[in-house]
C-alpha positions in Angstrom: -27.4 3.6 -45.9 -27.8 3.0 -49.7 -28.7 6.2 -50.3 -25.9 7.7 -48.6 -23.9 4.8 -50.6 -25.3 5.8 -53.9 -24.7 9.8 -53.3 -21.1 9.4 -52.2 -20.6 7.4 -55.1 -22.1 10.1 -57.3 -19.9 13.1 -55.7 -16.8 10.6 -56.4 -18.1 10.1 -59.9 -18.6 13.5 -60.5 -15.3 15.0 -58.8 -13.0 12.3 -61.1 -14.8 14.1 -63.9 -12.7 17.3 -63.1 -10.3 18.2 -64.8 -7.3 18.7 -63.0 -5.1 21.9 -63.3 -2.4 22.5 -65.6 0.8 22.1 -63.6 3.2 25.1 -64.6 6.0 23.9 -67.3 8.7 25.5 -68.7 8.4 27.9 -72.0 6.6 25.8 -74.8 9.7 26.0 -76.7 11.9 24.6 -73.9 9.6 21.6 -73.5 11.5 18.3 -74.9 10.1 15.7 -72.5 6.6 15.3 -70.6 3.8 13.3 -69.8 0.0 14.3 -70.4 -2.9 12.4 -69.2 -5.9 12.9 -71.3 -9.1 11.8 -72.3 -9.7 10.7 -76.3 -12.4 10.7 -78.9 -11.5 9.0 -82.2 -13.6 8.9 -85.2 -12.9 6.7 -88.4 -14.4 7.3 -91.6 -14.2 4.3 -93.6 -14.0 4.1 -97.4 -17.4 2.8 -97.6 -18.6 5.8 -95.6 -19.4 3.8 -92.2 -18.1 5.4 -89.4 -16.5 4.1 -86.3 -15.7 5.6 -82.9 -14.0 5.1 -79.7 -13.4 6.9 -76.6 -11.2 6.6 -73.5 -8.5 7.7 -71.1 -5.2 8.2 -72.7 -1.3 8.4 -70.4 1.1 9.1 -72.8 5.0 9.7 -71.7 7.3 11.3 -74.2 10.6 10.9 -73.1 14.5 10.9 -74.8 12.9 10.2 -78.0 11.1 7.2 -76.6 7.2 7.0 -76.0 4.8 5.1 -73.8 1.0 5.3 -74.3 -1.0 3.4 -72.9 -5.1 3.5 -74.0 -7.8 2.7 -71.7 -11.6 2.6 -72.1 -13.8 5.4 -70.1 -13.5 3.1 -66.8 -10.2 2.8 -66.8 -9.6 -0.8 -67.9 -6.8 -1.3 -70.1 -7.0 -1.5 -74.1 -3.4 -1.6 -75.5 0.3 0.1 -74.5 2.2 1.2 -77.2 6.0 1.4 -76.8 8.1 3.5 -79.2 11.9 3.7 -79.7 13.4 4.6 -82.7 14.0 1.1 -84.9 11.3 -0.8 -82.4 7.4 -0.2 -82.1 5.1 -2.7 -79.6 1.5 -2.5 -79.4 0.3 -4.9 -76.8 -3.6 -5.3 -76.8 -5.8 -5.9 -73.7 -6.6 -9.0 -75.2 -3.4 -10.1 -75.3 -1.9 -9.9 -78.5 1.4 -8.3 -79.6 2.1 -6.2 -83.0 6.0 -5.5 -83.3 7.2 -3.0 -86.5 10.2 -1.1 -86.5 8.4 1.9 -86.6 5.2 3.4 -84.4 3.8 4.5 -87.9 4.1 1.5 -89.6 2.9 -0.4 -86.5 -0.5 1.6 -86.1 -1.0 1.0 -90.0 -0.8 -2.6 -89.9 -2.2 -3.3 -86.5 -5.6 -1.1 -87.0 -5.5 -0.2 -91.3 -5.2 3.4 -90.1 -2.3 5.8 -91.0 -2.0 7.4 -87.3 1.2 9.4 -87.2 2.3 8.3 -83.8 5.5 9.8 -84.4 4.1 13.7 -85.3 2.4 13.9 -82.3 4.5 14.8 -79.6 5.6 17.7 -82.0 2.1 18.5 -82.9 1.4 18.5 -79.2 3.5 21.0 -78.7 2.9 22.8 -82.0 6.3 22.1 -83.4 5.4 22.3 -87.6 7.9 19.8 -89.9 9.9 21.8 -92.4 7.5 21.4 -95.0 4.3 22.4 -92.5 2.5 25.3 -91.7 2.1 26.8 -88.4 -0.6 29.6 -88.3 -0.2 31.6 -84.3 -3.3 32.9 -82.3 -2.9 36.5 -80.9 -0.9 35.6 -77.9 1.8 34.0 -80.0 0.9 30.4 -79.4 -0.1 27.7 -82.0 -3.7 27.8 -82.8 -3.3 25.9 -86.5 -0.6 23.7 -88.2 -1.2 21.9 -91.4 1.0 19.0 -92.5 0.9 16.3 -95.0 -3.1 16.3 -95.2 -3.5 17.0 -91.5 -4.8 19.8 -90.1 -4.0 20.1 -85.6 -6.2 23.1 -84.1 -5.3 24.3 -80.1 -7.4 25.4 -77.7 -5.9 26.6 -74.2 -7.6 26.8 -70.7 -6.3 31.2 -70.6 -4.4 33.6 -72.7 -1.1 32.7 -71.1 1.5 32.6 -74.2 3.4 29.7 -72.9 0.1 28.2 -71.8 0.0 24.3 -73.5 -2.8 23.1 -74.9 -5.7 22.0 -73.3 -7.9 20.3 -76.2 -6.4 19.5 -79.3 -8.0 18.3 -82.6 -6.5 16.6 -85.3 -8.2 15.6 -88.5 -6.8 14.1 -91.7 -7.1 10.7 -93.9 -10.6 10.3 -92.6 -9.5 10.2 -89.1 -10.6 12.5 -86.1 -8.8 12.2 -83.2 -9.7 14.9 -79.9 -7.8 14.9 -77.0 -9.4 16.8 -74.1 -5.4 17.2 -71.9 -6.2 17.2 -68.3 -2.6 17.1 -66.7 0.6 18.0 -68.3 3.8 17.0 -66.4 7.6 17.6 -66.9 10.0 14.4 -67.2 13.3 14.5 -65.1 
């Protein structure tokens, strides 16, 4: 019995390992709101040279403006929700405590010392470059680089679909790393 325990376990293990498939979207371009659910790897280099990392499950919902993300280790228990609005930022830790700013950047900066541009990445996401970034394309027309103010966002995709989204995204800048392995992409009403 435990060993039929133990290997049903292991299968269940193994299958919520998988990633799930892409759900079709609209054209990138056409793409305002979504949700993604993703897993994260995040590496900080810090001025003395020590690194630190973490790792996780990430939900995020971008919707009218407005952004939820909530952070949770590889298990599954929670580690902080962020909510974003523009003039309000909350981070609530799994700990409990509460970090208010009236913006998402500001709020990362002060809560963890770490210039995170919360509010680039649903555009980065989607490859969407500010005015004063560049956006280099891949052979089917789709973002493969964008560089903007000291970051650099690279985009790999799951086939050579050109309104395929991004499956794995890397963004690396002010001696942070941040990877996000996408696993669902989903539409907001």
């Amino acid at each position: 019995m435990k060993r039929l325990f133990a290997g049903l376990l292991g299968l269940a293990l193994l299958a919520g390992c998988a990633p799930a498939p892409i759900q079709p979207l609209p054209a990138r371009d056409a793409l305002q709101d979504f949700a993604i659910e993703a897993r994260f790897a995040l590496k900080l280099t810090q001025p003395d040279g020590r690194q630190e990392s973490a790792g996780g499950r990430l939900n995020w919902t971008h919707e009218n403006g407005m952004d939820r993300v909530l952070l949770a280790n590889p298990l599954g228990i929670g580690l902080a929700e962020i909510d974003a609005a523009p003039g309000r930022a909350v981070l609530r830790t799994g700990d409990g405590k509460v970090y208010q700013a009236e913006e998402p950047d500001q709020l990362l900066a002060e809560a963890t010392g770490q210039p995170l541009p919360l509010s680039r990445l649903p555009a980065w996401l989607l490859g969407r470059a500010a005015p004063a970034g560049t956006l280099e394309r891949d052979a089917h027309s789709r973002p493969l680089r964008l560089q903007e103010d000291g970051w650099l966002i690279e985009y790999r995709y799951g086939d050579d679909n050109p309104d395929a989204l991004p499956q794995q995204l890397q963004a690396s800048g002010h001696n942070i790393e941040l990877r996000l392995r996408i696993e669902t992409w989903k539409t907001q009403p």
